[in-house]
PDB file of N, CA, C and O in Angstrom:
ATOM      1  N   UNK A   1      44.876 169.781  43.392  1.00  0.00           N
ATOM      2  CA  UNK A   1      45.115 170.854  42.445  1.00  0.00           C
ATOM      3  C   UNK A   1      45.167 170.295  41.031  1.00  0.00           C
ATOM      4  O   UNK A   1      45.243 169.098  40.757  1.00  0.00           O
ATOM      5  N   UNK A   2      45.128 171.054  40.381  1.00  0.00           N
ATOM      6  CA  UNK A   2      45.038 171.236  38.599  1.00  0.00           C
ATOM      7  C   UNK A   2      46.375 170.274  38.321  1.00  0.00           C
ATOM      8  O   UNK A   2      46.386 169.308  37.558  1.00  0.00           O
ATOM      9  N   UNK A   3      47.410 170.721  39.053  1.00  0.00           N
ATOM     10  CA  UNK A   3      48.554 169.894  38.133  1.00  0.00           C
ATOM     11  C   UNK A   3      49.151 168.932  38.794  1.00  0.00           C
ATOM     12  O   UNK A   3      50.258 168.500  38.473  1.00  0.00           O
ATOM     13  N   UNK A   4      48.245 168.370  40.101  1.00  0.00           N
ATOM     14  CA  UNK A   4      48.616 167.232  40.240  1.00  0.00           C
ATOM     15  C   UNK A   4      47.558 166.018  39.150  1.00  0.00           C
ATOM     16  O   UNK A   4      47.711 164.799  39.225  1.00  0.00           O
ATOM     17  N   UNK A   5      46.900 166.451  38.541  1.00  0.00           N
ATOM     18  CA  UNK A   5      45.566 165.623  37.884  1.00  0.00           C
ATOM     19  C   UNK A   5      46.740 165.572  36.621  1.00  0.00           C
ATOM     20  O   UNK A   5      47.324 164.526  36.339  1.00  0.00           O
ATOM     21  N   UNK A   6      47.025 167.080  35.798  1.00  0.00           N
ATOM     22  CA  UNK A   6      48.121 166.519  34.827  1.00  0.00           C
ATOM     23  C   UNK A   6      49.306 165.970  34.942  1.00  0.00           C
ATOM     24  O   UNK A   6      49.869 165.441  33.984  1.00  0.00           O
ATOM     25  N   UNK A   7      49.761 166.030  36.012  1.00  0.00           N
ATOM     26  CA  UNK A   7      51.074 165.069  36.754  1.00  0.00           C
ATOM     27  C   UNK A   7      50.941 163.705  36.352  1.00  0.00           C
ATOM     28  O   UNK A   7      51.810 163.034  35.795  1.00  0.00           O
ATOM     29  N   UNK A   8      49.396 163.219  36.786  1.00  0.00           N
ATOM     30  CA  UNK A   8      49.304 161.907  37.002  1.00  0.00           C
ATOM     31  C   UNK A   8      48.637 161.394  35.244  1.00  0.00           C
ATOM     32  O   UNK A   8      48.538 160.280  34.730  1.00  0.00           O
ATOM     33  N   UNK A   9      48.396 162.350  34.888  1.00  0.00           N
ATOM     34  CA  UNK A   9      48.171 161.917  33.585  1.00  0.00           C
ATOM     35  C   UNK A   9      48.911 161.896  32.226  1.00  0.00           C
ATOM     36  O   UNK A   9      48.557 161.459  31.131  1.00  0.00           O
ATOM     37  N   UNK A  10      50.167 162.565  32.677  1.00  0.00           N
ATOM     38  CA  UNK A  10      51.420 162.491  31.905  1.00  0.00           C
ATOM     39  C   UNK A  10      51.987 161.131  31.898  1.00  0.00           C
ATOM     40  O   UNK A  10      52.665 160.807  30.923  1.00  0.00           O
ATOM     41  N   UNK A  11      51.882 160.661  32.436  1.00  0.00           N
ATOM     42  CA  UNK A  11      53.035 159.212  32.058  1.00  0.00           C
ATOM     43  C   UNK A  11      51.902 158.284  31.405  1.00  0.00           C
ATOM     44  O   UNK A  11      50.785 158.142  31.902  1.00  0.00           O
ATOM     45  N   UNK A  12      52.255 157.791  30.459  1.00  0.00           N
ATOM     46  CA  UNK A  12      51.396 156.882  29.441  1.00  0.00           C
ATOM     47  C   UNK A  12      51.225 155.446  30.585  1.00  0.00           C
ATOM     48  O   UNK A  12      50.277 154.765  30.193  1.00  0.00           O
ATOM     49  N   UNK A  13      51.692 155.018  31.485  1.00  0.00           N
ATOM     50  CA  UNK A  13      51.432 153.786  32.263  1.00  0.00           C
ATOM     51  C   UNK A  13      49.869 154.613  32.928  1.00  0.00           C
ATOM     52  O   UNK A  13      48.654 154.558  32.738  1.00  0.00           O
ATOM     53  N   UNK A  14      50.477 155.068  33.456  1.00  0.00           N
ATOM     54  CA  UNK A  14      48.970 156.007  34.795  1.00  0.00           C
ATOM     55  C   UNK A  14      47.463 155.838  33.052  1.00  0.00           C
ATOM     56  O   UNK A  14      46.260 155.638  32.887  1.00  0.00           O
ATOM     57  N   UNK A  15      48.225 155.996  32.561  1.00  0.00           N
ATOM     58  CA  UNK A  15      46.699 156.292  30.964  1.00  0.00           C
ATOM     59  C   UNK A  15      46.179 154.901  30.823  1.00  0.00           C
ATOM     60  O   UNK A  15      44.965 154.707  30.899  1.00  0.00           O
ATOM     61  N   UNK A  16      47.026 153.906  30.619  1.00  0.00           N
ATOM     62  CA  UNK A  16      46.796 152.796  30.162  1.00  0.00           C
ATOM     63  C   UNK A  16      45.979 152.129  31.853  1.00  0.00           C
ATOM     64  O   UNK A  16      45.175 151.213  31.674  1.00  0.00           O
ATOM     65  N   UNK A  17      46.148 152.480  33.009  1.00  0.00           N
ATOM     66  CA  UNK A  17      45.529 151.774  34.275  1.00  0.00           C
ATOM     67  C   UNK A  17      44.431 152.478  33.919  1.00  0.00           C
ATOM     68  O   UNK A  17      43.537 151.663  34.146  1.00  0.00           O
ATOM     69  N   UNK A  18      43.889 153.499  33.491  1.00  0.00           N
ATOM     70  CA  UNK A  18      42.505 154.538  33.808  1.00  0.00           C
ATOM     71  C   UNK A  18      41.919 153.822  32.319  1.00  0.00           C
ATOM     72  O   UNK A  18      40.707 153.664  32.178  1.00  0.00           O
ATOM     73  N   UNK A  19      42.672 153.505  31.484  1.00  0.00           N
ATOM     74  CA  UNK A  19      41.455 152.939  29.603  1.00  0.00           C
ATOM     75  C   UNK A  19      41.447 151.699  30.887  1.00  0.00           C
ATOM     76  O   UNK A  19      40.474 152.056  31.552  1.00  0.00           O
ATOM     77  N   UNK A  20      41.793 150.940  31.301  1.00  0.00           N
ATOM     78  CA  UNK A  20      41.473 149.482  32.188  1.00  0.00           C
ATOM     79  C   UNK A  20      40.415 149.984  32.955  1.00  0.00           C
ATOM     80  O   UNK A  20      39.490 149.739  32.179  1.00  0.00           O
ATOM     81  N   UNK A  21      39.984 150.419  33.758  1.00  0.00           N
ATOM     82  CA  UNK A  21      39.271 151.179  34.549  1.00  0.00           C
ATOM     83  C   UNK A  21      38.292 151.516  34.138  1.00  0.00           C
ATOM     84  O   UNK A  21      37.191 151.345  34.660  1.00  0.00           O
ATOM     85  N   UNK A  22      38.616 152.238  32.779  1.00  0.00           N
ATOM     86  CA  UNK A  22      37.146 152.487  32.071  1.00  0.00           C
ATOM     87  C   UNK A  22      36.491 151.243  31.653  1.00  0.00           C
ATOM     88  O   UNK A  22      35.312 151.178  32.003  1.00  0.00           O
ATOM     89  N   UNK A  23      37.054 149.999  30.840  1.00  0.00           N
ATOM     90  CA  UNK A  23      36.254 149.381  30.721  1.00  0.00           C
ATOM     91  C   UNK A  23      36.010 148.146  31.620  1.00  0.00           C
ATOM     92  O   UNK A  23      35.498 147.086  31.260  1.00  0.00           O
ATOM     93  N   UNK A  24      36.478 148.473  32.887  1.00  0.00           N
ATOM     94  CA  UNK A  24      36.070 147.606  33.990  1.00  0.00           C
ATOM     95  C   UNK A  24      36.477 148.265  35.382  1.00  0.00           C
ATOM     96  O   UNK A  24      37.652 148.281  35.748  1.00  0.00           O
ATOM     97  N   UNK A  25      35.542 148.752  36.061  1.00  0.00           N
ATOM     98  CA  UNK A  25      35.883 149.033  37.537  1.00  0.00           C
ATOM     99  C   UNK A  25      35.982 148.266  38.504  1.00  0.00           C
ATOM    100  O   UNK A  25      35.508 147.157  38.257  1.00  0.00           O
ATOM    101  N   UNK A  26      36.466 148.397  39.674  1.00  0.00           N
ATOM    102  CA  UNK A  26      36.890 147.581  40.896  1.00  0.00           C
ATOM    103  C   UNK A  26      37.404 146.461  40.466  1.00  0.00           C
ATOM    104  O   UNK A  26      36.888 145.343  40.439  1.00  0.00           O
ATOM    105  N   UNK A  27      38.878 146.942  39.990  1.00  0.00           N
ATOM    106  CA  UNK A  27      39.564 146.007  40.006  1.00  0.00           C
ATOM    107  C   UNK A  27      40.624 145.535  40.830  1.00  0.00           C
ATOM    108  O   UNK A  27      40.448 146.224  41.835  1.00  0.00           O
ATOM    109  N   UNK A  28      41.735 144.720  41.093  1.00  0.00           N
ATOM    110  CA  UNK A  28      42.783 144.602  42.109  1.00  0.00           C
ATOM    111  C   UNK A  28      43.659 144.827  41.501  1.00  0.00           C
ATOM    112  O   UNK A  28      43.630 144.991  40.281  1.00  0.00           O
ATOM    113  N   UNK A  29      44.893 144.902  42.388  1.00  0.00           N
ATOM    114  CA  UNK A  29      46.387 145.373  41.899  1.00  0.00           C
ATOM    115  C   UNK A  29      46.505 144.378  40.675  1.00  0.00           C
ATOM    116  O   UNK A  29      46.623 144.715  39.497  1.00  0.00           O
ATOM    117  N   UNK A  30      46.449 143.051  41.187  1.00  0.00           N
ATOM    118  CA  UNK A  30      46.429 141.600  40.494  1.00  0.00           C
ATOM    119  C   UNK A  30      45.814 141.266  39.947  1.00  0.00           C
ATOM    120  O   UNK A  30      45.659 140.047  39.882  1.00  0.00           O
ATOM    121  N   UNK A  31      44.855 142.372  38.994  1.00  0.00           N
ATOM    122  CA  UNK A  31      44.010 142.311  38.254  1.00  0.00           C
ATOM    123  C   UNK A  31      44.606 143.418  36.918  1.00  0.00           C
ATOM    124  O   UNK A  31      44.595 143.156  35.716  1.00  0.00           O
ATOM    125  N   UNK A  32      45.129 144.757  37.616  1.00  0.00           N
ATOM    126  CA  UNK A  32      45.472 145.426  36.880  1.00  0.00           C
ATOM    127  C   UNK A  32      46.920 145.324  36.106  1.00  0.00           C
ATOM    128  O   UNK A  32      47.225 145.717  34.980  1.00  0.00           O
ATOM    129  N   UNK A  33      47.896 144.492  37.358  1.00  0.00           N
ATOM    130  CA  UNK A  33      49.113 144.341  36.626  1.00  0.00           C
ATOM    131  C   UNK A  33      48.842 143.316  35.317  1.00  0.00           C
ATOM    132  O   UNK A  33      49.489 143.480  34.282  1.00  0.00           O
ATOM    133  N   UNK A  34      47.633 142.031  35.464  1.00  0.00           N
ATOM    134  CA  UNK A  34      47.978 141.202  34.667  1.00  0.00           C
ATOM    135  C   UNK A  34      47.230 141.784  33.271  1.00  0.00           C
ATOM    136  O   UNK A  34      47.443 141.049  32.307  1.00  0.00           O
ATOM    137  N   UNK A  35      46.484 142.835  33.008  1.00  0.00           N
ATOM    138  CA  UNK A  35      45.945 143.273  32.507  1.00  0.00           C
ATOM    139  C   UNK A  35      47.206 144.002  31.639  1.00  0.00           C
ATOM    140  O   UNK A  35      47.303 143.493  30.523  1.00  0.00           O
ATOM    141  N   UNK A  36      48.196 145.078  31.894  1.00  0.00           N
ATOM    142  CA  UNK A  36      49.017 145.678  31.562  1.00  0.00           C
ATOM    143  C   UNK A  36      49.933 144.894  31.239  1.00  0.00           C
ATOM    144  O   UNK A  36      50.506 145.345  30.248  1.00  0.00           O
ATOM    145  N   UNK A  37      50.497 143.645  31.682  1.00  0.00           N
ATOM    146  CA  UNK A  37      51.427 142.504  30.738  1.00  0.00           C
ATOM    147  C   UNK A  37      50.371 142.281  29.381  1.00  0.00           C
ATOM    148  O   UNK A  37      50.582 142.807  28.288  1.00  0.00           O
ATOM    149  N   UNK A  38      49.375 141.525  29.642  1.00  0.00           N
ATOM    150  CA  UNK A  38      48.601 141.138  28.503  1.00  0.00           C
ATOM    151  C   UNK A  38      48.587 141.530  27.519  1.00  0.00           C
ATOM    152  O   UNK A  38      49.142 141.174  26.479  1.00  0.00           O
ATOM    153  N   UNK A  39      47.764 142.525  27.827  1.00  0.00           N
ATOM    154  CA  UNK A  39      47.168 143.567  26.921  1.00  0.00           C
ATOM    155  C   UNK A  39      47.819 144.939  26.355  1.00  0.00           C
ATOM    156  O   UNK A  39      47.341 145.853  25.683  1.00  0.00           O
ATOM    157  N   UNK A  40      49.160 144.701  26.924  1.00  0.00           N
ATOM    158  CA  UNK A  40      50.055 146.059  26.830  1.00  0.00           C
ATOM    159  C   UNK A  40      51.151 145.706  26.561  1.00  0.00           C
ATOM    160  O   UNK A  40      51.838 146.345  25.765  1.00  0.00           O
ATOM    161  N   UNK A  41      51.549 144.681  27.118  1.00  0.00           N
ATOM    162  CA  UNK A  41      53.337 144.084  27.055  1.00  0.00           C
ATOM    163  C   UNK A  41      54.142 144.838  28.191  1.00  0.00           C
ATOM    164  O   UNK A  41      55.358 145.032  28.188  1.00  0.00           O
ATOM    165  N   UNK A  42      53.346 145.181  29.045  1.00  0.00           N
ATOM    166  CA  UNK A  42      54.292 146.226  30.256  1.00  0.00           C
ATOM    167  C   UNK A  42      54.439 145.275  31.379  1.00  0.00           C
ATOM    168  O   UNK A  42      53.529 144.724  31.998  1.00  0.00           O
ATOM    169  N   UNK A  43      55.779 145.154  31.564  1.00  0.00           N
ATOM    170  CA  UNK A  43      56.463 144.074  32.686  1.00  0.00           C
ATOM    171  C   UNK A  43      56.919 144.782  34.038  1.00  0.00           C
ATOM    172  O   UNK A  43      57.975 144.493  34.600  1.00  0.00           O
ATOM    173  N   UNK A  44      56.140 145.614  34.444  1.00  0.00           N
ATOM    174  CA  UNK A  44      56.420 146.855  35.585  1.00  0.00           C
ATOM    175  C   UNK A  44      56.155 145.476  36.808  1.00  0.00           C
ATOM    176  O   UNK A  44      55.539 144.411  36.842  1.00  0.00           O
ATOM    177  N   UNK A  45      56.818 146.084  37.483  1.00  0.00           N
ATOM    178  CA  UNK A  45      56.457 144.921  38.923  1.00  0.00           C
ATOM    179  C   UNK A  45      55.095 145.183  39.776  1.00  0.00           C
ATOM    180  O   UNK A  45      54.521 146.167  39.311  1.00  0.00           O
ATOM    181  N   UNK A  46      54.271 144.511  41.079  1.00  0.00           N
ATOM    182  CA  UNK A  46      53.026 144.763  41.430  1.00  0.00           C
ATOM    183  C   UNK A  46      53.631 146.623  42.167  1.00  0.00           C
ATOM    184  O   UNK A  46      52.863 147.576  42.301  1.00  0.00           O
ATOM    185  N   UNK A  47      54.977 146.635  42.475  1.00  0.00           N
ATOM    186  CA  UNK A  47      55.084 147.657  43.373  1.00  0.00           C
ATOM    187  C   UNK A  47      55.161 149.198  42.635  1.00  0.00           C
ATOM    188  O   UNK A  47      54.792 150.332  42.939  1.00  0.00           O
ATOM    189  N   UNK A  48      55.900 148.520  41.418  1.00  0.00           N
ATOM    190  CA  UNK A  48      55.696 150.347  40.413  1.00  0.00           C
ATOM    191  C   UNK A  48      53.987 150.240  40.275  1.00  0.00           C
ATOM    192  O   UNK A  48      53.403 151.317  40.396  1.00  0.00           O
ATOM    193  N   UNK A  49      53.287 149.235  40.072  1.00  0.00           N
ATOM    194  CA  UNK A  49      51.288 149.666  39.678  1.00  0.00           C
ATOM    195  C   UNK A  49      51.292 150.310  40.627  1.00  0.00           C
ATOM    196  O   UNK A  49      51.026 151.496  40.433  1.00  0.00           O
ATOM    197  N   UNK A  50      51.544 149.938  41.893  1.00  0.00           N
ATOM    198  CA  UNK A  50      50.698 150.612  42.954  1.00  0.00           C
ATOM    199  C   UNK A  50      51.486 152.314  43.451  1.00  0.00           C
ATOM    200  O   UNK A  50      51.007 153.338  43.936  1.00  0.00           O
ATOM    201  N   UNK A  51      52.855 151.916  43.033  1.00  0.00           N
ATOM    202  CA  UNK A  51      52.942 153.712  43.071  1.00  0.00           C
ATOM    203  C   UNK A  51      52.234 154.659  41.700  1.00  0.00           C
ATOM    204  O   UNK A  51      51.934 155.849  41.600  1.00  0.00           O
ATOM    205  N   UNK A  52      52.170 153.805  41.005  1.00  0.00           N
ATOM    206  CA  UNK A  52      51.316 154.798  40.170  1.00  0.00           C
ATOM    207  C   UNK A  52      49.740 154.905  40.100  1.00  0.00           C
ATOM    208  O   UNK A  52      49.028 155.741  39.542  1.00  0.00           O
ATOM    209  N   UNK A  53      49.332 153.440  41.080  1.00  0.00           N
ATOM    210  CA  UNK A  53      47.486 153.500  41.305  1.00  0.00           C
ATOM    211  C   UNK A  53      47.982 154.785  42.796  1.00  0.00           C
ATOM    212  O   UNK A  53      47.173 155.698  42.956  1.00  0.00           O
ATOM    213  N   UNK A  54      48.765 154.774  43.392  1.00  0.00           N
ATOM    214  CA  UNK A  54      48.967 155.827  44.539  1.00  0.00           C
ATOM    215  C   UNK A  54      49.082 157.180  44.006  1.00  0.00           C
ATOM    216  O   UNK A  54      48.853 158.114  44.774  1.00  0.00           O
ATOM    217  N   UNK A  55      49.404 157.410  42.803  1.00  0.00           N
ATOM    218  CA  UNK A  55      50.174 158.719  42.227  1.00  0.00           C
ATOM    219  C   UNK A  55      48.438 159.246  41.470  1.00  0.00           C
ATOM    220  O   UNK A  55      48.088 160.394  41.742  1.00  0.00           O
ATOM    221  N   UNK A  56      47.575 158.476  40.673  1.00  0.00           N
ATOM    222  CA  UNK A  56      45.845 158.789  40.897  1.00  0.00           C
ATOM    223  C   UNK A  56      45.305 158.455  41.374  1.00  0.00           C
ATOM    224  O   UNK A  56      44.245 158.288  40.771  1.00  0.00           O
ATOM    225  N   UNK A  57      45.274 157.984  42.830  1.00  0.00           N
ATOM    226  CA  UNK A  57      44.690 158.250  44.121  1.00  0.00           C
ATOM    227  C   UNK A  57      44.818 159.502  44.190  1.00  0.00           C
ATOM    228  O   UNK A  57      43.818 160.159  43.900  1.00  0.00           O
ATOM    229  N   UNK A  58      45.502 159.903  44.409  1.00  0.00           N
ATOM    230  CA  UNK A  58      46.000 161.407  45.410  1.00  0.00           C
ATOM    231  C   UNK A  58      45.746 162.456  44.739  1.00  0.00           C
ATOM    232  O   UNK A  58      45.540 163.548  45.268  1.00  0.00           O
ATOM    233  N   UNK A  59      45.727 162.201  43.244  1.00  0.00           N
ATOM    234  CA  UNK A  59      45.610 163.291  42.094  1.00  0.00           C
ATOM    235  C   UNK A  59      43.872 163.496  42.011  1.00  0.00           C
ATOM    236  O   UNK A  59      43.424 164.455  41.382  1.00  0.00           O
ATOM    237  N   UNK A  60      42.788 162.342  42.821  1.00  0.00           N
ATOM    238  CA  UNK A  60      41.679 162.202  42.898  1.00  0.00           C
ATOM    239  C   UNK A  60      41.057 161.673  41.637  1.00  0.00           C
ATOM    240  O   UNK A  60      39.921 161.994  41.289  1.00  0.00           O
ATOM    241  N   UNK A  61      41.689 161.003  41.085  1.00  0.00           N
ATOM    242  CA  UNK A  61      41.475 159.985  39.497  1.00  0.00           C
ATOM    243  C   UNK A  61      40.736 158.808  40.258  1.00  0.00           C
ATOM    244  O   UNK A  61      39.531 158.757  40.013  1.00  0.00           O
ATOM    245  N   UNK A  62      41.120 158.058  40.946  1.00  0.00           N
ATOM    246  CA  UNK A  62      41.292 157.270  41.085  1.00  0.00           C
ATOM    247  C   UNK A  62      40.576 156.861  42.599  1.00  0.00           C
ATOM    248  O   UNK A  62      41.081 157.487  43.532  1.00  0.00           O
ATOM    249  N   UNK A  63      39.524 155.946  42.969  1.00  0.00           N
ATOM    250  CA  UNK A  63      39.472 155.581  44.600  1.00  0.00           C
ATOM    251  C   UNK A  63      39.555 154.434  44.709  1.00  0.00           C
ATOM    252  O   UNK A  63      39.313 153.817  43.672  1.00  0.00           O
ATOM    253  N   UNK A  64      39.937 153.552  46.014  1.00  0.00           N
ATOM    254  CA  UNK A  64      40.128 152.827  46.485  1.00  0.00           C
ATOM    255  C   UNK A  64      39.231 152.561  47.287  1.00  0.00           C
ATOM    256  O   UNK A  64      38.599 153.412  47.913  1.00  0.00           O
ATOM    257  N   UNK A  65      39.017 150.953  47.385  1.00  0.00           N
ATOM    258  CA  UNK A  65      38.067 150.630  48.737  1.00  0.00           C
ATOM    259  C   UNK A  65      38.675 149.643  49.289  1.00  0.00           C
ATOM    260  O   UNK A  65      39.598 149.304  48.548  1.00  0.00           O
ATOM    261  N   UNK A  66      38.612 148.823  50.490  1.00  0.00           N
ATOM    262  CA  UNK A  66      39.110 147.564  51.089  1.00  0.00           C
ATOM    263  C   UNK A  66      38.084 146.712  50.942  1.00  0.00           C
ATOM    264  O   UNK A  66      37.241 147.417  50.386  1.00  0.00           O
ATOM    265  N   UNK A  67      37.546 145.488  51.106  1.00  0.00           N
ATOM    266  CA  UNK A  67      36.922 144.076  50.850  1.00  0.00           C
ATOM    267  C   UNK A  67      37.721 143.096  51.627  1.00  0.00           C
ATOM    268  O   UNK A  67      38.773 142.578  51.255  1.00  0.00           O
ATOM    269  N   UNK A  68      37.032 142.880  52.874  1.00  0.00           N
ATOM    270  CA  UNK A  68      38.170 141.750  53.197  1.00  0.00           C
ATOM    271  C   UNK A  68      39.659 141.832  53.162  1.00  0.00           C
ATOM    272  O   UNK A  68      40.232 142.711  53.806  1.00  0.00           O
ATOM    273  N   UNK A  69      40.161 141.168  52.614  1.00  0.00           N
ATOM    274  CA  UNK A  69      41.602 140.912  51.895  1.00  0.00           C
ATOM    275  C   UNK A  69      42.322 141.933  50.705  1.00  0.00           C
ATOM    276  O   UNK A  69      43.474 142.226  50.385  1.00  0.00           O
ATOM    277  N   UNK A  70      40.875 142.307  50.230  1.00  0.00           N
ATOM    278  CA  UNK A  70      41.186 142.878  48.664  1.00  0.00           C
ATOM    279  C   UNK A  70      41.225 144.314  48.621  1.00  0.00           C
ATOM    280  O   UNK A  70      40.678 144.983  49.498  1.00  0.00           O
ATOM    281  N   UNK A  71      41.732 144.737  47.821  1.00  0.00           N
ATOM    282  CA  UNK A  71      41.741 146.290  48.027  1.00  0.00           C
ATOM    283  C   UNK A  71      40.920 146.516  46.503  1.00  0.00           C
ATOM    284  O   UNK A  71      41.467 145.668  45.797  1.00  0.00           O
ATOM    285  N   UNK A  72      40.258 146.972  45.950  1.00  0.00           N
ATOM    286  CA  UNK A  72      39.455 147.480  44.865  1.00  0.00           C
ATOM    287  C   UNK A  72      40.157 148.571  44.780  1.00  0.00           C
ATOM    288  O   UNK A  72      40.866 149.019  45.681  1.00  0.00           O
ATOM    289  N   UNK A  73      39.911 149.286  43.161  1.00  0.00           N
ATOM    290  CA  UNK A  73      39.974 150.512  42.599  1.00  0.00           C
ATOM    291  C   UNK A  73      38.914 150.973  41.518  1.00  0.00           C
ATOM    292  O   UNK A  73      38.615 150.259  40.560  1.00  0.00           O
ATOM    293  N   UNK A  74      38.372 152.222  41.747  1.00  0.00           N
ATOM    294  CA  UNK A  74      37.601 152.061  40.976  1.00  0.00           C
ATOM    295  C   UNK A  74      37.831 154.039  40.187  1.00  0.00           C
ATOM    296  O   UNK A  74      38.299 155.011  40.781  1.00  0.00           O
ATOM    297  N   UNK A  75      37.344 153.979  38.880  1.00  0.00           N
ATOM    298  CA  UNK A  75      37.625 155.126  38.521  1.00  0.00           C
ATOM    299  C   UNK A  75      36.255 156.245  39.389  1.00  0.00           C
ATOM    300  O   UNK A  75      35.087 156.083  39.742  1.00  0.00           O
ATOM    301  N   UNK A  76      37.307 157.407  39.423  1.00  0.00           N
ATOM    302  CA  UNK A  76      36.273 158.530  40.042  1.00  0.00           C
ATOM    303  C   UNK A  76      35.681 159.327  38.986  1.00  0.00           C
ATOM    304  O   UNK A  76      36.235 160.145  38.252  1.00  0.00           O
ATOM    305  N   UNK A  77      34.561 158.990  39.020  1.00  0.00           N
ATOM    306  CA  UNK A  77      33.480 159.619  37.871  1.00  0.00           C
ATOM    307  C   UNK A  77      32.959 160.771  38.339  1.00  0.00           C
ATOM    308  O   UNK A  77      32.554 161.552  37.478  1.00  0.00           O
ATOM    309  N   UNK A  78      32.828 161.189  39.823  1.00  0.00           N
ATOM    310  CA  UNK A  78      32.090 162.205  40.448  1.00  0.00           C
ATOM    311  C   UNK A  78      33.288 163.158  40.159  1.00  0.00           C
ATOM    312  O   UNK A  78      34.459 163.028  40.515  1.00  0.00           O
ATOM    313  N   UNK A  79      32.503 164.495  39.172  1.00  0.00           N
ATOM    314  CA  UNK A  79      32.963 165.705  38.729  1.00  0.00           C
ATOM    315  C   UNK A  79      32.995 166.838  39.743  1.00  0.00           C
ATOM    316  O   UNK A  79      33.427 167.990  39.722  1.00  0.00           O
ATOM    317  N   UNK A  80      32.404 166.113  40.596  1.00  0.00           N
ATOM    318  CA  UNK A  80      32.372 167.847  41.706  1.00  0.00           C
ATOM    319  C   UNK A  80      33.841 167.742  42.499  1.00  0.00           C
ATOM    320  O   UNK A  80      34.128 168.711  43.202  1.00  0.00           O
ATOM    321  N   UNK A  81      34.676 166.769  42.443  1.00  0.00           N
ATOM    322  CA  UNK A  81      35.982 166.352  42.697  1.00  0.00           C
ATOM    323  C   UNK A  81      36.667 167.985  42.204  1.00  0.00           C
ATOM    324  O   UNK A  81      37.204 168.894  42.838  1.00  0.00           O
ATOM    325  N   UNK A  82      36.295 167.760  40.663  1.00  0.00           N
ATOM    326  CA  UNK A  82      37.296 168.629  40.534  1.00  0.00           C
ATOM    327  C   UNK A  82      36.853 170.322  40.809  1.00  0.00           C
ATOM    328  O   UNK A  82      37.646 171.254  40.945  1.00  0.00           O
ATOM    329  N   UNK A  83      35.882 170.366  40.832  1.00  0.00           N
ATOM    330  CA  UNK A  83      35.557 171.639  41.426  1.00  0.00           C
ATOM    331  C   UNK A  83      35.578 172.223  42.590  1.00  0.00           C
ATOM    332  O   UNK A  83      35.312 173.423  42.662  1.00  0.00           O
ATOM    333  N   UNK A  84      35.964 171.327  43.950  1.00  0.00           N
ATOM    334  CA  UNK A  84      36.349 171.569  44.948  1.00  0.00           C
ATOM    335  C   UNK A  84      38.035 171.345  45.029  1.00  0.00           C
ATOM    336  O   UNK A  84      38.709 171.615  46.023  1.00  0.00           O
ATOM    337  N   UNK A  85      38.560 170.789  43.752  1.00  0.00           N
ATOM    338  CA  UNK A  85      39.674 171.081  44.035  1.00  0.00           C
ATOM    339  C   UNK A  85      40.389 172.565  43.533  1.00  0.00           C
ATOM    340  O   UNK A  85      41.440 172.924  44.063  1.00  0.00           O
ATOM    341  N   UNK A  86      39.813 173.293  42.599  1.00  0.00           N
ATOM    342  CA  UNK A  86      40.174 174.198  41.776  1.00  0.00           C
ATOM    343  C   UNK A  86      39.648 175.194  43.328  1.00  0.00           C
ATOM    344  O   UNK A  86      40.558 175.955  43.656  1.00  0.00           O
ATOM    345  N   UNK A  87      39.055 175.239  43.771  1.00  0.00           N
ATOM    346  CA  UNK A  87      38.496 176.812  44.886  1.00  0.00           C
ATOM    347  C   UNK A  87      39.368 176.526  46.012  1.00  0.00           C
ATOM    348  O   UNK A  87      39.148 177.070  47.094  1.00  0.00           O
ATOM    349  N   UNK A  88      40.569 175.531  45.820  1.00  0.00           N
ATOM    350  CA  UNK A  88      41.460 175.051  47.124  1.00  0.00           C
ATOM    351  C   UNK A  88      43.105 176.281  46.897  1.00  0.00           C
ATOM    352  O   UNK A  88      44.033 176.226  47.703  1.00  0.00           O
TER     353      UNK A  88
END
């Protein structure tokens, strides 16, 4: 639905993982946390990223793939997402 997409786009952390995303997809947790210390100064632990890479997952921002060991994320660019979510 509509306001789980603005749910997940209200908190300025969830914004700052998706500008990462934009300018690099499939990345790892351990890619994105060290990205958000760096480049942000945000000292969140690996377990708050992943409730909030979980919080746009679900909102459909966001997909995931497995690799072996690795879990990837990559931003969801496919727009018909949201048009099958709005006729739900």
């Amino acid at each position: 639905m509509a306001e789980d997409v603005f749910k997940a786009l209200a908190d300025p952390t969830r914004r700052r993982i998706l500008d990462e995303l934009v300018e690099r997809d499939g990345q790892t947790l351990f890619e994105i946390c060290t990205l958000l210390v760096t480049k942000h100064g945000l000292g969140l632990s690996r377990q708050a990223i992943s409730q909030h890479l979980a919080v746009l997952e679900s909102a459909g921002l966001v997909l995931s793939r497995r690799q072996g060991r690795y879990k990837f994320h990559d931003l969801n660019t496919d727009r018909s997402w949201a048009v099958s979510r709005s006729e739900s």
